[in-house]
C-alpha positions in Angstrom: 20.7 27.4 -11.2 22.4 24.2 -9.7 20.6 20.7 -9.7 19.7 19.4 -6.6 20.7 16.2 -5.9 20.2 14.0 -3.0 21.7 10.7 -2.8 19.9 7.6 0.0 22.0 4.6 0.9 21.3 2.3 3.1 23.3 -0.9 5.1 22.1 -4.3 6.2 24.1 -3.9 9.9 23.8 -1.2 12.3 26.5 1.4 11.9 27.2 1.6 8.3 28.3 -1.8 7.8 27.8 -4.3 5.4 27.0 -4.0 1.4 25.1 -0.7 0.6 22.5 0.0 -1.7 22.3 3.8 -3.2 19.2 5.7 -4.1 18.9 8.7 -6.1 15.9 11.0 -6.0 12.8 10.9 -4.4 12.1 7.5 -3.1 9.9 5.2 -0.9 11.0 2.2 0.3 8.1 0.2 0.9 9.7 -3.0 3.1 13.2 -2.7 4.5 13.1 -6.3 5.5 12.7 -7.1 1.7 16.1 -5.0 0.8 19.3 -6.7 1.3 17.7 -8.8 4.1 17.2 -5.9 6.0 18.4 -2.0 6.4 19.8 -1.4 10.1 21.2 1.6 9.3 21.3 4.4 6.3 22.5 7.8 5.2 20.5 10.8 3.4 22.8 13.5 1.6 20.5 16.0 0.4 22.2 20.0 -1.9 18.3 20.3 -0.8 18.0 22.3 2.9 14.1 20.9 2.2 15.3 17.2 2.0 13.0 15.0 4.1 13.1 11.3 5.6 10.1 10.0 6.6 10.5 6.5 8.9 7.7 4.8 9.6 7.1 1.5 12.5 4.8 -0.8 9.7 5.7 -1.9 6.2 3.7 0.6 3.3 4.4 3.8 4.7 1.8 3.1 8.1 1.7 3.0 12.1 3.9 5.9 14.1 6.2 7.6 11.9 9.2 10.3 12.3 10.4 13.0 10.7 14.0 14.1 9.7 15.3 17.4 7.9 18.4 17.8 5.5 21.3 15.1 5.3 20.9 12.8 7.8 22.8 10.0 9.5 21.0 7.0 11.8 23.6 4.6 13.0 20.7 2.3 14.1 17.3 1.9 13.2 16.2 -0.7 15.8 13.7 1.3 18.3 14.5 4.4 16.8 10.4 5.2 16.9 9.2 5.3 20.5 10.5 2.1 21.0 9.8 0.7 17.9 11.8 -0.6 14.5 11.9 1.5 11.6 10.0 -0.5 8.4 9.6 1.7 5.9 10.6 4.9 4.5 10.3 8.1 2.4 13.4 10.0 0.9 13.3 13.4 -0.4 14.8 16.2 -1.3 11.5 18.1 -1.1 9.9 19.4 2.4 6.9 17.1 3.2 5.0 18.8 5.4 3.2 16.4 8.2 -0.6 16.6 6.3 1.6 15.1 3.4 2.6 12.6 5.1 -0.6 11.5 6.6 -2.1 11.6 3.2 0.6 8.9 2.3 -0.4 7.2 5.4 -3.5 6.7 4.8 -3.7 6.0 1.3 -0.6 4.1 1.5 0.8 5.8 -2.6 3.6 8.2 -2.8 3.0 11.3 -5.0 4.0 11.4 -8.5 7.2 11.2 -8.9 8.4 9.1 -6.9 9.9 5.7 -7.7 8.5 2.7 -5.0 10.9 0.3 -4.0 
């Protein structure tokens, strides 16, 4: 049976520019202003068809949030949200479904697992 293996990195300038940072695993990023000054953009390669990115508009996983499936590419994460800046985020390569991620919401923890940055 192969591993799965998903692979988050993410860009202080809009598309892809700028020093990275790379995440392995499942991983919540709690405050992207707090991560290289800022993400603007980021990439999520996923083995995992379930892989899941969960944005959200507030720091701590709160306010609006969106929902991407398997690897993803987002050039620009200024308004990306109904008008609104990405400021957190959840990387997976397990499906979340959207009561999962309203239970993160509101008690603001990520399941076990996970590593918090």
């Amino acid at each position: 049976m192969k591993k799965t293996v998903q692979v988050s990195q993410t860009y202080p300038e809009e598309a892809y520019r700028g020093r990275s940072r790379v995440y392995r695993g499942n991983t919540g990023l709690r405050n992207l202003d707090n991560i290289l000054g800022g993400v603007e953009s980021l990439r999520i390669f996923s083995t995992s068809l379930n892989a899941t990115l969960v944005v959200f508009t507030r720091p701590n996983f709160q306010g609006g949030f969106r929902v991407f499936r398997g690897n993803t590419n987002l050039r620009d994460l200024d308004d990306l949200i109904r008008g609104n800046d990405v400021e957190s985020l959840i990387s997976t390569n397990q499906r979340l479904t959207l009561e999962e991620i309203r239970e993160i919401r509101r008690n603001r923890t990520l399941p076990s697992g996970y590593d918090l940055v």
